[in-house]
N, CA, C and O of each residue as an XYZ file, in Angstrom:
684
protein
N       0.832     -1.186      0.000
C       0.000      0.000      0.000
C       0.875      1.247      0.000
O       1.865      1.278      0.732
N       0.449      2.648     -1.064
C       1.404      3.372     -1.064
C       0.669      4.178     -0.017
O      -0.531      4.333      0.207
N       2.124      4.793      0.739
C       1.981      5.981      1.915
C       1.892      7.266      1.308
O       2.524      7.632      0.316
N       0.767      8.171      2.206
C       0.249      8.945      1.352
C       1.399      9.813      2.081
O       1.531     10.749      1.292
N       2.427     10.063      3.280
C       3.247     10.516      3.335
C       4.716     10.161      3.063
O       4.901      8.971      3.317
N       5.860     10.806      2.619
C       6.689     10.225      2.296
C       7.951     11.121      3.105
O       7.924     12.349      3.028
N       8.979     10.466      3.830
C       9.943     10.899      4.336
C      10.840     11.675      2.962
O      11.009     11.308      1.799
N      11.245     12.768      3.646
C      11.607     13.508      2.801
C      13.294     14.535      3.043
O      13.930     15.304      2.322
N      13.448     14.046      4.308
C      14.586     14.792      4.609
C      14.484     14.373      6.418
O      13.623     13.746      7.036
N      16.073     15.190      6.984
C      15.839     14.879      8.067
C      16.597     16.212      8.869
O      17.757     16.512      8.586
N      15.889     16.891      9.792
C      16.590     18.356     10.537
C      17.570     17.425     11.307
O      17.406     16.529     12.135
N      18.989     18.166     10.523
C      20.063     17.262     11.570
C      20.394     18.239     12.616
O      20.713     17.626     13.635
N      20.449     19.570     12.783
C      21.024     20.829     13.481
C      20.264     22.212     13.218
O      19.241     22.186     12.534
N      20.714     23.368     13.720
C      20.638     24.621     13.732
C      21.324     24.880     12.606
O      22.152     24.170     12.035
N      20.718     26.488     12.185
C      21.438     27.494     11.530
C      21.359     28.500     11.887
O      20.246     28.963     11.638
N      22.431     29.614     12.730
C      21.881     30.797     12.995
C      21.283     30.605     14.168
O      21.176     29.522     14.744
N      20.662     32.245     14.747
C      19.770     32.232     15.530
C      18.419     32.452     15.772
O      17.775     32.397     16.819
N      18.060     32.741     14.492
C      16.659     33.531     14.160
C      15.855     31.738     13.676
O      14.874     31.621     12.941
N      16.431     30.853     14.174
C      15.598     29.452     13.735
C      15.129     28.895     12.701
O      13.988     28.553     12.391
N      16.646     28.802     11.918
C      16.647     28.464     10.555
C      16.906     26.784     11.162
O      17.208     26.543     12.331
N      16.756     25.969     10.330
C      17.093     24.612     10.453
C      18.077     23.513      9.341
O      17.527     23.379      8.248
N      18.935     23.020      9.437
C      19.619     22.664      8.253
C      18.896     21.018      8.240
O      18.891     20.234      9.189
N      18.313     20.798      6.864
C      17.840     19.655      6.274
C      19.003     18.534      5.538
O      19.536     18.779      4.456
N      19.206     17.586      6.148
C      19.909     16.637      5.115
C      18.564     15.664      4.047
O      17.623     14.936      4.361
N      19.043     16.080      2.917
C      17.661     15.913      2.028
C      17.399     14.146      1.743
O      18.452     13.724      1.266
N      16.696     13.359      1.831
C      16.683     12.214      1.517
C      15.891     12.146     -0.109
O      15.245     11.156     -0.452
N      16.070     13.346     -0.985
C      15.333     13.010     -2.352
C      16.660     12.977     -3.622
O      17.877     12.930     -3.444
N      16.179     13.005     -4.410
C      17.487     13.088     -5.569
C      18.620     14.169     -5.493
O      19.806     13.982     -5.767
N      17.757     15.897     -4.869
C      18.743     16.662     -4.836
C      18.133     17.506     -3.843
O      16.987     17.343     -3.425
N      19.114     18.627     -3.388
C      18.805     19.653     -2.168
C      17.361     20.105     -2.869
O      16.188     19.765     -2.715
N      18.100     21.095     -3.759
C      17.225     21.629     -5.058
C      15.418     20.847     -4.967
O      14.438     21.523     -5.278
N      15.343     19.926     -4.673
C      13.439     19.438     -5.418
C      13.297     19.840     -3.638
O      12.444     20.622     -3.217
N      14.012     19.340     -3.012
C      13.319     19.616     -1.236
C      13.166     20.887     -1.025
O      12.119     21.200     -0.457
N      14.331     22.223     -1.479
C      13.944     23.654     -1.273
C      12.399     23.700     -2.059
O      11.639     23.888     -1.109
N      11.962     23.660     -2.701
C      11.165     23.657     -3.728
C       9.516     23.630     -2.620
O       8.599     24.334     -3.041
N       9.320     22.989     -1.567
C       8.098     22.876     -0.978
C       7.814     23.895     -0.111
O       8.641     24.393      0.653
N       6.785     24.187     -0.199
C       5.790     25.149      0.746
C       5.676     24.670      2.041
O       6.244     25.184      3.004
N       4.912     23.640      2.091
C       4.350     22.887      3.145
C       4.861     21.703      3.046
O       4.695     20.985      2.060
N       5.742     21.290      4.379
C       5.986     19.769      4.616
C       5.251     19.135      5.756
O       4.028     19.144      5.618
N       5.711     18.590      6.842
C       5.099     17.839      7.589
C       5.931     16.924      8.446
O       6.873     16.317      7.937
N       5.531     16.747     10.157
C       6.503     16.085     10.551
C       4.927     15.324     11.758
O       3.746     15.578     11.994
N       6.032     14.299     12.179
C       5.470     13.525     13.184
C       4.736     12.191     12.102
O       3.907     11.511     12.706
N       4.877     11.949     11.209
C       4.717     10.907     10.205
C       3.077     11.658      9.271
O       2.061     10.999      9.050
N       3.293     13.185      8.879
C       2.507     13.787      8.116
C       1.390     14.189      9.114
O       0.328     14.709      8.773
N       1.781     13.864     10.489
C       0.481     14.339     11.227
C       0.049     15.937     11.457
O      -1.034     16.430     11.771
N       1.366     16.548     11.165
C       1.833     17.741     11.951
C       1.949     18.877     10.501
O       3.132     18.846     10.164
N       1.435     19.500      9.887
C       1.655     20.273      8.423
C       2.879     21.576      9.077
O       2.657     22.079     10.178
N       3.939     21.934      8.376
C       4.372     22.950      8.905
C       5.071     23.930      7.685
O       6.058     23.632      7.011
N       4.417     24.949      7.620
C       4.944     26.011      6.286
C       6.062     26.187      6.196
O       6.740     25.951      7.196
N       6.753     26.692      4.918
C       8.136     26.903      4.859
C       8.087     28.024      4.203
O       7.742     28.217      3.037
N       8.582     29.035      5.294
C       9.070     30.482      4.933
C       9.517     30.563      3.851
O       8.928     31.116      2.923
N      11.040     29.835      3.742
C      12.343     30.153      3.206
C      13.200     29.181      2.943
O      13.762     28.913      4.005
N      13.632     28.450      2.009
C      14.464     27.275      1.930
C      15.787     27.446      1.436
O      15.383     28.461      0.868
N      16.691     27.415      1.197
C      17.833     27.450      0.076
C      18.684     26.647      0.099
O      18.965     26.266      1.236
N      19.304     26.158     -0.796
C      20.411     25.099     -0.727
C      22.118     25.812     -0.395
O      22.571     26.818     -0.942
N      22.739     25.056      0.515
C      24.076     25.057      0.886
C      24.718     23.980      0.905
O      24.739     23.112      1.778
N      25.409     24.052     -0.360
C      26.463     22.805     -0.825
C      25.238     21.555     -0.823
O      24.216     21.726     -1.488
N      25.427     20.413     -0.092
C      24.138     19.412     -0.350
C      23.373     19.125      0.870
O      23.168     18.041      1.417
N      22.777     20.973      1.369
C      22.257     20.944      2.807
C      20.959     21.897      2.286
O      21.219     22.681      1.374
N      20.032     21.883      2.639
C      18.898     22.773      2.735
C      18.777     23.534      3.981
O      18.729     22.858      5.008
N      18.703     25.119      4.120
C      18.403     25.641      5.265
C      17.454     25.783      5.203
O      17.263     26.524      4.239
N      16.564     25.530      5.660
C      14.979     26.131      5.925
C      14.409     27.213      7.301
O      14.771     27.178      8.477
N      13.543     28.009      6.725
C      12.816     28.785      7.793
C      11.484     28.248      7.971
O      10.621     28.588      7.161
N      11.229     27.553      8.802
C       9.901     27.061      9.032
C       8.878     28.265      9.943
O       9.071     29.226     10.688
N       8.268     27.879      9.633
C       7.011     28.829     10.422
C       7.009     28.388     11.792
O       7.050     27.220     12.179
N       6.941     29.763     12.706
C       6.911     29.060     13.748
C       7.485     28.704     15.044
O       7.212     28.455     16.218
N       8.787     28.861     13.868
C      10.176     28.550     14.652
C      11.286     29.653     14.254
O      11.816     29.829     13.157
N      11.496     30.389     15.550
C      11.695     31.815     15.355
C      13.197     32.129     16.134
O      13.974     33.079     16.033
N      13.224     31.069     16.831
C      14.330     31.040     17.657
C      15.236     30.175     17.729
O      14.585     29.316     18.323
N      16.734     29.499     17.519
C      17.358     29.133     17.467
C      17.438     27.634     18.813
O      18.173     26.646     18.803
N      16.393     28.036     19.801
C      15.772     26.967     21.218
C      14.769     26.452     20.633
O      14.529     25.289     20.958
N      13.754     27.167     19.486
C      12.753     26.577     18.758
C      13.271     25.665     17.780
O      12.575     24.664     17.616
N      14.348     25.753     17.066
C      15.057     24.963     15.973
C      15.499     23.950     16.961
O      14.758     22.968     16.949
N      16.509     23.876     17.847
C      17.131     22.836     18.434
C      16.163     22.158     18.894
O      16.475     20.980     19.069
N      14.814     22.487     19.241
C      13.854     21.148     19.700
C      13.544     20.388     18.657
O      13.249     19.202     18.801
N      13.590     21.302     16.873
C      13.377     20.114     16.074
C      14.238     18.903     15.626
O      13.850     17.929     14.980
N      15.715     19.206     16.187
C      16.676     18.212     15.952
C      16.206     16.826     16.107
O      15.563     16.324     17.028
N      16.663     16.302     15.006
C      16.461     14.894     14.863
C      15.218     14.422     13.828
O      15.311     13.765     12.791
N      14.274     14.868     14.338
C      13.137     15.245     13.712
C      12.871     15.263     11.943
O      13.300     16.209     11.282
N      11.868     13.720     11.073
C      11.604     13.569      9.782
C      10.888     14.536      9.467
O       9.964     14.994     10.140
N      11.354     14.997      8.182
C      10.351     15.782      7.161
C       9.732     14.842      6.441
O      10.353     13.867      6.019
N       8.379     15.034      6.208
C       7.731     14.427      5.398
C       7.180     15.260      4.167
O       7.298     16.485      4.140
N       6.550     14.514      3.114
C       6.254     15.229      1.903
C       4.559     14.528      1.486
O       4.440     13.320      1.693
N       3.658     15.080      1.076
C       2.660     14.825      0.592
C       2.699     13.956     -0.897
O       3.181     14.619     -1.815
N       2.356     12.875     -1.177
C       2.419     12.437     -1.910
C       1.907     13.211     -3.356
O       2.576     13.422     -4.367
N       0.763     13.484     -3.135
C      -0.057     15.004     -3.750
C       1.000     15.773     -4.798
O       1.121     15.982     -6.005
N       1.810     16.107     -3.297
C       2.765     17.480     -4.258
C       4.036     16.812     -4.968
O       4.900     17.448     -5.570
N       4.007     15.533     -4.812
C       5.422     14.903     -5.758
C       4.900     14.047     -6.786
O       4.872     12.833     -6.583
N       4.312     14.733     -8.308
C       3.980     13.834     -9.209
C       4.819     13.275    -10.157
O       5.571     14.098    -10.680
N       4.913     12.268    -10.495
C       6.174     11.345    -11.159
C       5.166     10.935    -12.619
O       3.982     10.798    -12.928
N       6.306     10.871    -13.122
C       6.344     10.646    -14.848
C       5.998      9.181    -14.841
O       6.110      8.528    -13.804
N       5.592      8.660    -15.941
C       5.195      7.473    -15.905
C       6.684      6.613    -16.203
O       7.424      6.819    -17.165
N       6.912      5.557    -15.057
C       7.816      4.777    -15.001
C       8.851      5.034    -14.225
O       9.895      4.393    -14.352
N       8.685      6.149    -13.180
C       9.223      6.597    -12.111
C       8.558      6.221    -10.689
O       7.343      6.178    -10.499
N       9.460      5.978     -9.807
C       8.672      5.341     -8.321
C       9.933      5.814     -7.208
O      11.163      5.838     -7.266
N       8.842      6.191     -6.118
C       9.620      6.750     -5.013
C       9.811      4.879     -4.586
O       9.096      3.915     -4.861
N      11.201      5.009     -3.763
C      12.246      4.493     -3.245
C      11.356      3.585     -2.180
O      11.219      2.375     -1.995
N      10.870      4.676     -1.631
C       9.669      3.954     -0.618
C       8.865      2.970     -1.262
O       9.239      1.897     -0.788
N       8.319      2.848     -1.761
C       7.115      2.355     -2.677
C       8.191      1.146     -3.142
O       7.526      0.120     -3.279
N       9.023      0.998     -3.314
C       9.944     -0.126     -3.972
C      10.646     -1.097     -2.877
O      11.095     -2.218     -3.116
N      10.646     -0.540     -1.835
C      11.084     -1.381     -0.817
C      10.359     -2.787     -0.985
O       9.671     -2.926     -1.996
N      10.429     -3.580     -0.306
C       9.407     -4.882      0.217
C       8.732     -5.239     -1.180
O       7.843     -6.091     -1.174
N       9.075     -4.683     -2.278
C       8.185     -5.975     -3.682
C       9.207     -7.015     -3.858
O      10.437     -7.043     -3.913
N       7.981     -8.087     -3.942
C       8.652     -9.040     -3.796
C       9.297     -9.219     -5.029
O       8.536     -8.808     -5.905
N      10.630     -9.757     -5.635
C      11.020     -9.559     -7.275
C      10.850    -11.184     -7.333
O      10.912    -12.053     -6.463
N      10.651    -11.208     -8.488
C      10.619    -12.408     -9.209
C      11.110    -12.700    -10.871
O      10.917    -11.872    -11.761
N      11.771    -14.030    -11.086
C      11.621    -13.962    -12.979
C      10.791    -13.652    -13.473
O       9.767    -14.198    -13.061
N      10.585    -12.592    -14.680
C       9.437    -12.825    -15.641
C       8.937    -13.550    -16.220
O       7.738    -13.506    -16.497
N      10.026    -14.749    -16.691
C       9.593    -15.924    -17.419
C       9.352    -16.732    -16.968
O       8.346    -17.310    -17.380
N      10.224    -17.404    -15.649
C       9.942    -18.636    -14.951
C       9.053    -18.573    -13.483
O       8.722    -19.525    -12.776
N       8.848    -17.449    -13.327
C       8.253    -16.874    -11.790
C       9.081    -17.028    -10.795
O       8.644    -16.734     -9.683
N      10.398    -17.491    -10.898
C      11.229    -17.994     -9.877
C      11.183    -16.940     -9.175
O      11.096    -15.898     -9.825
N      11.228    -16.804     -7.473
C      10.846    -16.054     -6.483
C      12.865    -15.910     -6.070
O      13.487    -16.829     -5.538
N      13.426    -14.720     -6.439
C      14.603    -14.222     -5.952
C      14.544    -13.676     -4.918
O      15.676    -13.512     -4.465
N      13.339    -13.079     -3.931
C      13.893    -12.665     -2.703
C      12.658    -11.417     -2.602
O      11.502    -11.639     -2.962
N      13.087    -10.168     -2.088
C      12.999     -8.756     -1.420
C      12.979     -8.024     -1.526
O      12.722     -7.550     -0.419
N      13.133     -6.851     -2.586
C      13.889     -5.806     -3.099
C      13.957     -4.987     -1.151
O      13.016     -4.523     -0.508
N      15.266     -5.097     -0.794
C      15.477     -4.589      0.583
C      16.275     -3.015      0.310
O      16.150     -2.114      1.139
N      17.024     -2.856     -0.849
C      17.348     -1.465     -0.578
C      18.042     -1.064     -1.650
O      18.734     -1.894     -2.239
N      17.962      0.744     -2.249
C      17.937      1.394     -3.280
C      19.630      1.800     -3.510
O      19.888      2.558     -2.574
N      20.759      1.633     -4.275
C      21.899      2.220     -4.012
C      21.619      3.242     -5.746
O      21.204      2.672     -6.754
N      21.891      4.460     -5.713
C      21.904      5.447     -6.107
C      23.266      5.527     -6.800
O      24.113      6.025     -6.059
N      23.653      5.230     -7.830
C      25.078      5.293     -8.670
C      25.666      6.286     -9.252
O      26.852      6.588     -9.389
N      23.777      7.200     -9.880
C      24.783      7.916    -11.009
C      24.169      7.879    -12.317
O      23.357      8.675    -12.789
N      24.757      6.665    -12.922
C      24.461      5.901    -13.984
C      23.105      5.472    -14.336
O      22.444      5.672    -15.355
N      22.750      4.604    -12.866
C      21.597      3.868    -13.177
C      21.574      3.729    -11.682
O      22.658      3.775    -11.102
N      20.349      3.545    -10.908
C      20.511      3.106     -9.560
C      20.562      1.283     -9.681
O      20.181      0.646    -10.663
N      21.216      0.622     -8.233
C      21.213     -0.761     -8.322
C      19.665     -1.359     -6.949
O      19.443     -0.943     -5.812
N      19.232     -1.996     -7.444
C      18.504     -2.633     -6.641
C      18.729     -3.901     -5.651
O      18.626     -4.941     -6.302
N      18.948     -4.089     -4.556
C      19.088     -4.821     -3.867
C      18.130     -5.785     -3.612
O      16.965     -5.418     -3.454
N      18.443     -7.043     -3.541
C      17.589     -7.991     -3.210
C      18.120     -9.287     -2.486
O      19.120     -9.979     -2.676
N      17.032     -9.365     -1.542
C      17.625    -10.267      0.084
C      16.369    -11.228     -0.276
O      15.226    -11.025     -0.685
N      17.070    -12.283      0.046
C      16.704    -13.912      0.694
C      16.915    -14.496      1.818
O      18.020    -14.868      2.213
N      15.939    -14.606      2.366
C      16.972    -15.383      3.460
C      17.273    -16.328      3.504
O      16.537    -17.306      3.369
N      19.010    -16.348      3.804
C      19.952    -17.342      4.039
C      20.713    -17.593      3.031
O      21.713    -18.311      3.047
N      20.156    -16.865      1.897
C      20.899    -16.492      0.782
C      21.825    -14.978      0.871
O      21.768    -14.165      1.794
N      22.551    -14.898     -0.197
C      23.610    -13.690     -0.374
C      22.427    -12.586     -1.565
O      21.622    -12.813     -2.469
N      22.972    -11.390     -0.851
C      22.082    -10.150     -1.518
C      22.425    -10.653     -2.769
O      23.289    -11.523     -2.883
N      21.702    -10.087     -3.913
C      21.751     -9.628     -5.248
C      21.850     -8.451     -5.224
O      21.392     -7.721     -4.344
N      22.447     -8.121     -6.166
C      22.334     -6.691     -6.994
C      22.007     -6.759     -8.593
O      22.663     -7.374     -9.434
N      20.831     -5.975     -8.806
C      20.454     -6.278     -9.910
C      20.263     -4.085    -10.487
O      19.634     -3.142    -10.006
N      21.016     -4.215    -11.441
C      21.110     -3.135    -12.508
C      19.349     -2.208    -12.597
O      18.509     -3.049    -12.914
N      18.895     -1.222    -12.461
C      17.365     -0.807    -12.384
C      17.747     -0.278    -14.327
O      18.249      0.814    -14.593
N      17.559     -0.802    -14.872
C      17.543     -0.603    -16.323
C      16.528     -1.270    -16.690
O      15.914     -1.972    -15.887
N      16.186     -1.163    -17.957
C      14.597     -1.732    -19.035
C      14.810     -3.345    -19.243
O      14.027     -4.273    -19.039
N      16.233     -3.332    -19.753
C      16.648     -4.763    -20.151
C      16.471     -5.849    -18.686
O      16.187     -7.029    -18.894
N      16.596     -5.517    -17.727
C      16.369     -5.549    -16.531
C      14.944     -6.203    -15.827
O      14.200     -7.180    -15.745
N      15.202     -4.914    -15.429
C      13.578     -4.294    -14.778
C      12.503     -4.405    -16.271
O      12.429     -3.529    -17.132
N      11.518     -6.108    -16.264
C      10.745     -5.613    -17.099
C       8.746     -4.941    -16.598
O       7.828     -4.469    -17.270
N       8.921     -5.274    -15.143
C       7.542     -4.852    -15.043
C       7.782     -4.676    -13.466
O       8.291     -5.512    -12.719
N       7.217     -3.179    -13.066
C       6.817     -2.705    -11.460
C       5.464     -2.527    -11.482
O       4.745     -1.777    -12.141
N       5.167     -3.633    -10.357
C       3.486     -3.110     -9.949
C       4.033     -3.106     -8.247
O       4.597     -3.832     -7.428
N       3.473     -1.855     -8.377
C       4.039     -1.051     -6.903
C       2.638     -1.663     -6.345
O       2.846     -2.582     -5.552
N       1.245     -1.374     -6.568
C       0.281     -1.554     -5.876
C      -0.026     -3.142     -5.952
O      -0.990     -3.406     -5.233
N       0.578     -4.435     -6.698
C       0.192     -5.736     -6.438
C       1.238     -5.959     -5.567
O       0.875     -6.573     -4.564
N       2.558     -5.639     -5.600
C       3.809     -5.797     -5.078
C       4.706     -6.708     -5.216
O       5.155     -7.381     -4.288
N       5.021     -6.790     -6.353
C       5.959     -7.437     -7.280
C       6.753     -6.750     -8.423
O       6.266     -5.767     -8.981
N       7.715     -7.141     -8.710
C       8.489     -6.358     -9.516
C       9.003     -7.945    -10.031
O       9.121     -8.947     -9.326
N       9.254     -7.801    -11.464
C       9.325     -8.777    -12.419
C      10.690     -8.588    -13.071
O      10.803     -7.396    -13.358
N      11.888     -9.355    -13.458
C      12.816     -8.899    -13.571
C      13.379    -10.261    -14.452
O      13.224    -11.419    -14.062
N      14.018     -9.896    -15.637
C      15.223    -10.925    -16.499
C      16.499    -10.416    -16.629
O      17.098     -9.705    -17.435
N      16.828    -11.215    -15.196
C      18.597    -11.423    -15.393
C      19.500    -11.221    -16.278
O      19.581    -12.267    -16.922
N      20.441    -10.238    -16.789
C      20.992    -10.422    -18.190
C      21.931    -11.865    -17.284
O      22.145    -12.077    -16.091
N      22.217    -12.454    -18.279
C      23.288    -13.828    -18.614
C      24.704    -13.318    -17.315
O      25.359    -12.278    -17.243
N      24.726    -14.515    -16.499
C      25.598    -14.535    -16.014
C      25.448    -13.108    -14.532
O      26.321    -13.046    -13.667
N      24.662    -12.480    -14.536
C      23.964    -11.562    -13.438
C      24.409    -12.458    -12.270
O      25.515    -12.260    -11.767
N      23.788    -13.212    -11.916
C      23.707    -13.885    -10.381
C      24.651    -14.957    -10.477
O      24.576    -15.954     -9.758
N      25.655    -14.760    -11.457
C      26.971    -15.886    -11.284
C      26.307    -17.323    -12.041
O      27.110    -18.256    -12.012
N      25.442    -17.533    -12.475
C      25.217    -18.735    -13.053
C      25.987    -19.125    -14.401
O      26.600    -18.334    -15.118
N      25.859    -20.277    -14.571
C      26.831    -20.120    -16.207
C      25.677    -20.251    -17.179
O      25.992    -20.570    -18.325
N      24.575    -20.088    -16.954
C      23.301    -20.153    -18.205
C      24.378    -19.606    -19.704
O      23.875    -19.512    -20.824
């Protein structure tokens, strides 16, 4: 089931004294997180406006509403940003990170059940997808077309053909 909130960053510290807050961004770049009005904390329970955002090197400062004082910022330390699903619309064949966790992957052709998709590594190039078995050794499998031939985020499976020799076999 997709979450209609999505973690989006995390207040690691202060900035200043007037209760700016520095964001370490958990999205592709500082840049799309300055970009929101309204985020949300306490797992989207909590809506909280954003004055003022800007990026520093690969940090977001934000001025939240609210928080006016530098004793007001330090209580948010630690503290998830969340994002409305609403305000992050994706192109067709794009999927938040979240949403990809826990499908289960499988062959396309043979249904053979490989495992987990347990976690996203971010390259560059292409991101790699991780996938856990237990008692087995992770996979890493390439997030490309040749690849990746079918995500159903909402059945929860992700369908996938091995290029040759991928998982060490001698096929």
């Amino acid at each position: 089931m997709k979450k209609k909130f999505l973690e989006i960053g995390k207040i690691v510290t202060t900035h200043g004294v007037m209760g700016e807050v520095k964001v370490y961004p958990w999205c592709d770049t500082p840049d799309f997180l300055a970009e929101f009005s309204r985020l949300y904390l306490h797992k989207g329970k909590d809506p909280v406006l954003v004055q003022r955002a800007r990026v520093q090197k690969n940090m977001v400062l934000m001025k939240l509403e609210g928080t006016d004082t530098m004793e007001a910022a330090q209580a948010l330390r630690g503290q998830i940003l969340y994002a409305d699903r609403a305000d992050m619309p994706l192109e067709e064949g794009e999927y938040f990170i979240q949403d990809l966790i826990g499908l289960s992957v499988v062959d396309a052709d043979t249904g053979e059940e490989y495992g987990v998709l347990s976690d996203v590594s971010q390259t560059g190039a292409n991101d790699v997808y991780h996938i856990q078995k237990p008692g087995e050794a992770e996979k890493l499998i390439p997030a490309i077309k040749e690849v990746v031939i079918q995500t159903d985020i909402d059945g929860g499976v992700m369908k996938i053909r091995p290029l040759k020799g991928l998982f060490g076999d001698a096929d």
